[in-house]
N, C-alpha and C positions, 0 to 999 in steps of 0.2 A: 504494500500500500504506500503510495506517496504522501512524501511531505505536505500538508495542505498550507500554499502559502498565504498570507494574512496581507489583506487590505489597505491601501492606504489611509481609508479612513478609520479602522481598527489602531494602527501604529500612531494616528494624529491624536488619538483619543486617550489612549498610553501615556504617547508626551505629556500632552497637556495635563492630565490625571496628576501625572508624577511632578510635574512642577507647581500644580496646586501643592501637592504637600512639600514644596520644597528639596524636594529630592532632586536636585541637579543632575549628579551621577547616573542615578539612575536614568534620570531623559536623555541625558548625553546618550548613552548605551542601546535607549531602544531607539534613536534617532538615526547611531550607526547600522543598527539591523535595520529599519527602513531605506537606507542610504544601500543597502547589500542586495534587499530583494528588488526595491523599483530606484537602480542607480537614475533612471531618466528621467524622473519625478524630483520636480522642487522639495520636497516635502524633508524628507529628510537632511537636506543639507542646510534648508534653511531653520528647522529646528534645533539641529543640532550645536546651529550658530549662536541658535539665542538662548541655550542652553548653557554653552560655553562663554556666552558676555555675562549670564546672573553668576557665572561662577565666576567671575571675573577673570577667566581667561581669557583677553581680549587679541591676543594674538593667534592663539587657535579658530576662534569666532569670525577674523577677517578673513581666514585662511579658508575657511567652509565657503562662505557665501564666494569667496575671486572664483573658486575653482567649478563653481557652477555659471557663472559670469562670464567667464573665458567662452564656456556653448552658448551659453542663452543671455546674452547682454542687455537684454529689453525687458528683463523680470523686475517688475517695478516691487515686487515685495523684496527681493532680495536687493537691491540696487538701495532702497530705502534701511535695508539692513546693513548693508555695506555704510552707508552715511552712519548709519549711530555706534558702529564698531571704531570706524575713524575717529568721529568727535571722543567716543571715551578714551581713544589714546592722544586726544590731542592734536588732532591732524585735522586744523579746522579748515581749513583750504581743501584739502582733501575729501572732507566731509560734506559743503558745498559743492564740489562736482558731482559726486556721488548723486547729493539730493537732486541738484538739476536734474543729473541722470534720468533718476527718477520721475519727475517732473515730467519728460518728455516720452516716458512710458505710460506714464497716467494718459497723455492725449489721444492716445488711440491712434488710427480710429475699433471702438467709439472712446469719448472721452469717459476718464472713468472718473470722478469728482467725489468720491468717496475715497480714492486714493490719492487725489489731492489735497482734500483734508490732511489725510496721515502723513503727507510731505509736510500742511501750514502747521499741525503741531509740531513734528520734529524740529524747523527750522525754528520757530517760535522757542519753543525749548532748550534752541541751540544760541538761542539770542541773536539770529540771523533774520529780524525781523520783518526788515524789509525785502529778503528771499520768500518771506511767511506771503506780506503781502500780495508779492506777486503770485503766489500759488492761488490766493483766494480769488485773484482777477481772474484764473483762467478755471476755476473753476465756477463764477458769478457767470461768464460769457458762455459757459456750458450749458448751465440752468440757471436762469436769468430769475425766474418766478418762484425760487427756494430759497425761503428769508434765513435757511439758515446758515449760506454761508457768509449774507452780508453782515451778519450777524459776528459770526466769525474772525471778520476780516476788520470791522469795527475795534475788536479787541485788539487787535495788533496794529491798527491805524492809532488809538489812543496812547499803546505801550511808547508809539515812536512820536509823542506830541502832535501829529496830524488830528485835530481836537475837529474842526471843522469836517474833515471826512468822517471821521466818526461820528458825528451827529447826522451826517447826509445816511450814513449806511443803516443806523438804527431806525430812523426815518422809514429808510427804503423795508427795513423789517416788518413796522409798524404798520405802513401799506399795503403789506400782502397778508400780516399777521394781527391785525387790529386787537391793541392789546396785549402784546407780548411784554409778559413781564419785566425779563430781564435788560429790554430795549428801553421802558419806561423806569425804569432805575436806571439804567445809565446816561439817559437824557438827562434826568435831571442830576446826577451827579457834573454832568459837562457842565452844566452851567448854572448863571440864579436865574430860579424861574420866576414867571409874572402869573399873577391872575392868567390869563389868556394863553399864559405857555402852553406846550404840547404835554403838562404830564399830569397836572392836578384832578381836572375834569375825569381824561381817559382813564386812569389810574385808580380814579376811585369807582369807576363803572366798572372796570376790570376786576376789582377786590369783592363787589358787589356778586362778580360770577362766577367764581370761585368757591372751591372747598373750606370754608375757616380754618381750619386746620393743615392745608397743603403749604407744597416749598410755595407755590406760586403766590398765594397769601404771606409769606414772609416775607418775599421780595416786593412787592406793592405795599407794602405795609413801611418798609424801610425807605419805597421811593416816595411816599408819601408825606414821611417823614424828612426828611431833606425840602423836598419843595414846600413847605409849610413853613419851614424854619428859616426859608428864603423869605417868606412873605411875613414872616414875624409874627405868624400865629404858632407860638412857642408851648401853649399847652396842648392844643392839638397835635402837632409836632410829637410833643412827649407822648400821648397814646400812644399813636402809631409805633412810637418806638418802643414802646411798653408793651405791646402787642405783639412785634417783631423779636423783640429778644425772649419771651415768654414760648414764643413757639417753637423759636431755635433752639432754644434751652431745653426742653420737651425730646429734641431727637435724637438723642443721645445721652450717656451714663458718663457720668464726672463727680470725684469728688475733692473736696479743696482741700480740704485735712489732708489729703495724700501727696500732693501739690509742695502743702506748708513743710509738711514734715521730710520732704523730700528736700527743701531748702534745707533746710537745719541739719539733714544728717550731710547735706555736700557742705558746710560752713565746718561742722562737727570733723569732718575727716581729713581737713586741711588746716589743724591747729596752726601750723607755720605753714610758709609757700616757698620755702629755700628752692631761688632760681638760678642760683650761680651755677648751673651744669654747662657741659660743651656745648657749642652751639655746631651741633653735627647738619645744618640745612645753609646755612649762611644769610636764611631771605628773612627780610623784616614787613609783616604780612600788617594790615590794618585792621583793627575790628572794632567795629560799630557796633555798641550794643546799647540795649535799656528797653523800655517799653514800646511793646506796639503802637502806632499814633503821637511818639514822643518828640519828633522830629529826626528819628535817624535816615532817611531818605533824603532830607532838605543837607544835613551835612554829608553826607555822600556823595550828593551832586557837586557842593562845593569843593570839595576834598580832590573828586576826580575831574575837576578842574585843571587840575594841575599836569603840568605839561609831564610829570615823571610817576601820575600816582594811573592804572585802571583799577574802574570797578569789576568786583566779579558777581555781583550783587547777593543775592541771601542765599546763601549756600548751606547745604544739609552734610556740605563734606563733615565737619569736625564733629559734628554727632555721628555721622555714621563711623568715621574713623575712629572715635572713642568707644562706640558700643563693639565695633570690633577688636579694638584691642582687649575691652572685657571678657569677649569669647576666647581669647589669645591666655587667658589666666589659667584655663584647667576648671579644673573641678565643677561642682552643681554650679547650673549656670541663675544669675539671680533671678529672682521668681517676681520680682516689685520693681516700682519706683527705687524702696526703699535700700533695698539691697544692691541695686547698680547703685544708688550712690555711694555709696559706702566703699565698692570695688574702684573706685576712679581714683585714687589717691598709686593705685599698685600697678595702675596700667604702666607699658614703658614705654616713655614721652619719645625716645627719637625714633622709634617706628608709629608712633601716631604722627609726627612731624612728616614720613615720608611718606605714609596713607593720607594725609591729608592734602598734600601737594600734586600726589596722583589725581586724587578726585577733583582737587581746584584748577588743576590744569587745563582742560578744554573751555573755562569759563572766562580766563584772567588773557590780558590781553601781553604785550610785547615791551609793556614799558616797566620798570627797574622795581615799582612797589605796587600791590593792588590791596584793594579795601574786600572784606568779605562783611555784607552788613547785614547777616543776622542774629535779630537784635537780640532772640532766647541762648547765644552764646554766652551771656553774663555767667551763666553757671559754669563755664567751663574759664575762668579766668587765670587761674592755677595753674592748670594744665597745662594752658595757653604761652603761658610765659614757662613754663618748663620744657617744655616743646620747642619753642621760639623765642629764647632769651632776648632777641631783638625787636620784639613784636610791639605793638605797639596801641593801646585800647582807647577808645574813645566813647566815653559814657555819655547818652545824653538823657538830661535831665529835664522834667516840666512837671508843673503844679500842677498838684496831685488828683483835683478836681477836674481841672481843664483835661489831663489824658484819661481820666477815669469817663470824664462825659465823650472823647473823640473816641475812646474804645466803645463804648456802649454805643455809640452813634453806626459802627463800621461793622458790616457783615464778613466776617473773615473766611476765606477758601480753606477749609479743612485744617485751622488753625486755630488756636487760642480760646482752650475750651470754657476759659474763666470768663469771657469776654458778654456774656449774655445775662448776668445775675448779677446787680449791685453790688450784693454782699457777698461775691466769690470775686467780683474785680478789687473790693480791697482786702481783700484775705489775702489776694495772691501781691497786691500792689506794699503792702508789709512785708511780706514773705521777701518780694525783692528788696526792698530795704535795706531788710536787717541781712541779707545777705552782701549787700552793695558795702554796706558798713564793715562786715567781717574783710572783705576782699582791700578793701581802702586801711583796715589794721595789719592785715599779714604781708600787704604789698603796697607798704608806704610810698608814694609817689611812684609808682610805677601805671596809676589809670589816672586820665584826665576828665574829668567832670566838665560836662560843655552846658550851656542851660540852654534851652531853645530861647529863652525870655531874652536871655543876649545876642543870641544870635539875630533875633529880628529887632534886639532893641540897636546894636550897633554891631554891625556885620563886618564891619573893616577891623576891627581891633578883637573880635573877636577870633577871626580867621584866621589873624596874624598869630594869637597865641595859638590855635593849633596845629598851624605850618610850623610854629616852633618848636612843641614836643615833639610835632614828626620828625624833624632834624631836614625840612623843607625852604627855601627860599620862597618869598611872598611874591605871589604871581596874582596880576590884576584879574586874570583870567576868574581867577576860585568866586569874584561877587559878581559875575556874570553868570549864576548859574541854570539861571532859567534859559541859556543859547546853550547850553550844554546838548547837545545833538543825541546822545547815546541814549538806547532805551532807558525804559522804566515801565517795571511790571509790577509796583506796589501800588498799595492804595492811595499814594499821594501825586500817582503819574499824571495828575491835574494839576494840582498847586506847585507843583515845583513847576511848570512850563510857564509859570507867572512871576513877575517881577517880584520883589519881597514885599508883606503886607504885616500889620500887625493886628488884622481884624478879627483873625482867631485867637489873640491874648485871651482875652476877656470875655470870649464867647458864651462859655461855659456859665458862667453869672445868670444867664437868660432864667438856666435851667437849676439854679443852685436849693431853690424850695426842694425839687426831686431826688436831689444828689446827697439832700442830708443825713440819708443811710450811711452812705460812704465820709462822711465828715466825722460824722458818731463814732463811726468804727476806729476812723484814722485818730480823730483825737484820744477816746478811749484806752489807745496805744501808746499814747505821749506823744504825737508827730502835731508840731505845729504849721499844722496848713498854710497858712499864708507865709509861711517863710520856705515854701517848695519843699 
């Protein structure tokens, strides 16, 4: 009796299976038996490339995808897999042709605009934005009458300060999608709206037709909010928002105790932070850190002003390099918050230094220092400078009330789970604190505290002192930073393409009757609010 051989939709099924549970090895393996039985079939070469990138062997992963590439040159899944094997080794030039590649495989005929898409995120992702762009042109000219990729294309028109095409493409959403939520949150986040605007009216008939309970209602709820707070009806405003963080709050399990106690045990495990070790990488990296909505994107831009600094913008390298080095420890791996933090004091800082510059690599550009500003790396401060004796922190700081209201204000992307509950934003907004205070006692003058309050109250002298910690000459450049040209894919990718204002100082006051949760708690603590 013969072998009965096995399907390729059986072996895709396999993969997949086993890479749900993270079994890497194993996919590799049955990737290579699909590769044995249907050599002529993409299937296996291409899974087993992206099998060999989660296991981070990224040199074997390029190696799968060329040599199916070399027969079939026009495989727009593989060609598009070639582009992210290159970007993760850093070969960003490389990784642009590739994506064109691609790109010119999506056209068909027919045009395939679903794999255009998967080119506008790659490149999006790749911070080739304007590559993004053009993917979504030629996928809008494909199918003219599907709002979703103007949709799309909007988000990467914004990322790159084109503010006025983003408002034309949401528009064009609006048109074919009367109503779409996320188009009417982003109108009104582009601009102030008026009685008459495009989102007050639309936005509350939309909320009207909705599930109470859906995502769709939390985003009209939030856009609602914003265009009311344009028009200074500030308690209405606060519903909506009260409404909006109450539902997001709702869709998921968090608890803050775990959060706080997780500070404490990382302050707890770094009695001292003796950073005198060798400096085994020689690079002096920059990091932005403090609260979400604090202003650390407004000094980034100014920072990467400068003609010697790139941004590499918020990077997940140094958590993931850190949580790897804890796998690197042996033993039961920790089970909590609480127990990685405890493990991070024993990781070894110059192989996190070289995992970290692997992962930062494809992000950071050609010039001598880059900034990584994500801003939940407070916690890793220690580390930070035991790693990178040369490094270099920049804290920024703002009244407690004013970030506590711009948090509560901002719907975050799979982030910042405090950010939806009053009194979980100042459990956690103490928790940083008292850990900002441990960091500033074990590593005396080694972070520099920037305050947003000075940076918009006097920008020149402010900048000058932190061109100086850098060990930076003053470039006129840095208070021009709203002509700064390079993306921006945070939430302030609006306000920074604006000259400097100080309208948000004081904002927060509108809504201070509401905020008194967070005042109670803050004070109850000892922390004198008005002194930031």
């Amino acid at each position: 009796m013969g072998t009965t051989i096995r399907s390729v939709a059986e072996y895709e099924y396999e993969i997949g299976a086993l890479m749900r549970r993270k079994d890497l090895a194993g996919a590799g393996l049955a990737a290579l038996a699909c590769r044995e039985a249907w050599p002529h079939v993409a299937s296996g070469w291409l899974y087993g490339s992206i099998a060999a990138l989660l296991a981070d062997d990224k040199i074997s992963a390029l190696a799968l995808v060329d040599l199916w590439l070399e027969r079939h040159p026009r495989d727009f899944r593989c060609q598009l897999q070639r582009a992210e094997c290159l970007f993760s080794l850093g070969r960003r030039g490389e990784a642009r042709q590739a994506a064109a590649a691609a790109v010119e495989a999506a056209m068909g005929p027919p045009v395939d605009v679903a794999a255009l898409d998967a080119v506008g995120q790659f490149l999006s992702h790749a911070g080739e934005q304007h590559a993004a762009a053009e993917a979504y042109d030629r996928a809008i000219a494909a199918a003219p009458g599907d709002p979703t990729w103007y949709g799309k294309r909007a988000v990467v028109r914004r990322y790159l300060g084109d503010l006025e095409g983003a408002r034309a493409d949401h528009a064009a959403v609006l048109e074919r999608a009367p109503g779409e939520p996320e188009s009417l949150k982003a109108l009104a986040d582009l601009g102030a709206q008026t009685r008459d605007g495009p989102v007050l009216d639309a936005a509350s008939a939309a909320l009207a037709a909705v599930p109470a309970d859906s995502p769709a209602a939390i985003t009209l709820h939030f856009a609602l909010a914003k265009a009311l707070d344009d028009l200074g009806r500030h308690a209405e405003s606060w519903d909506h928002l009260l409404a909006a963080n109450r539902l997001e709050r709702a869709r998921f399990r968090y608890e803050s105790s775990l959060d706080r106690n997780a500070l404490e045990h990382i302050a707890a495990a770094y009695p001292e932070a003796e950073t005198s070790r060798p400096d085994s990488t020689g690079e002096r990296p920059i990091f932005i850190v403090g609260l979400p909505r604090s202003g650390t994107t407004l000094l980034e831009r100014i920072v990467s002003g400068h003609s010697q600094v790139d941004s590499a913008g918020e990077l997940s390298a140094l958590s993931n390099a850190m949580g790897l080095a804890v796998d690197r420890l042996g033993g039961a791996q920790p089970a909590n918050w609480l127990e990685y933090a405890d493990a991070l004091p024993n990781v070894e800082e110059a192989w996190v230094a070289r995992e970290y510059l692997a992962r930062a690599r494809p992000y950071r550009g050609d010039r001598p220092r880059f900034i990584d500003k994500m801003p939940m790396n407070f916690v890793y401060l220690a580390a930070i400078f035991r790693a990178f004796p040369q490094a270099r922190v920049l804290h920024l700081t703002r009244h407690p009330l004013a970030v506590s209201y711009a948090i509560f204000k901002t719907r975050f992307s799979q982030a910042y789970p405090f950010a939806y509950d009053l009194g979980e934003i100042a459990e956690y907004l103490l928790g940083y604190r008292q850990l900002m205070r441990h960091w500033h006692r074990v590593l005396p003058g080694r972070i520099l505290d920037v305050a947003y309050e000075d940076l918009v109250g006097d920008l020149e002298k402010t900048t000058r002192g932190v061109l100086a910690y850098l060990d930076l000459p003053f470039e006129s450049a840095c208070l021009e930073f709203h002509r700064n040209p390079s993306a921006v894919t945070t939430a302030s990718a609006i306000q920074v393409r604006q000259p400097l204002y100080d309208r948000s100082l004081e904002h927060w006051r509108h809504y201070a009757e509401w905020l008194a949760p967070v005042r109670e708690r803050l004070e109850r603590a000892g922390v004198d609010v008005e002194r930031r």
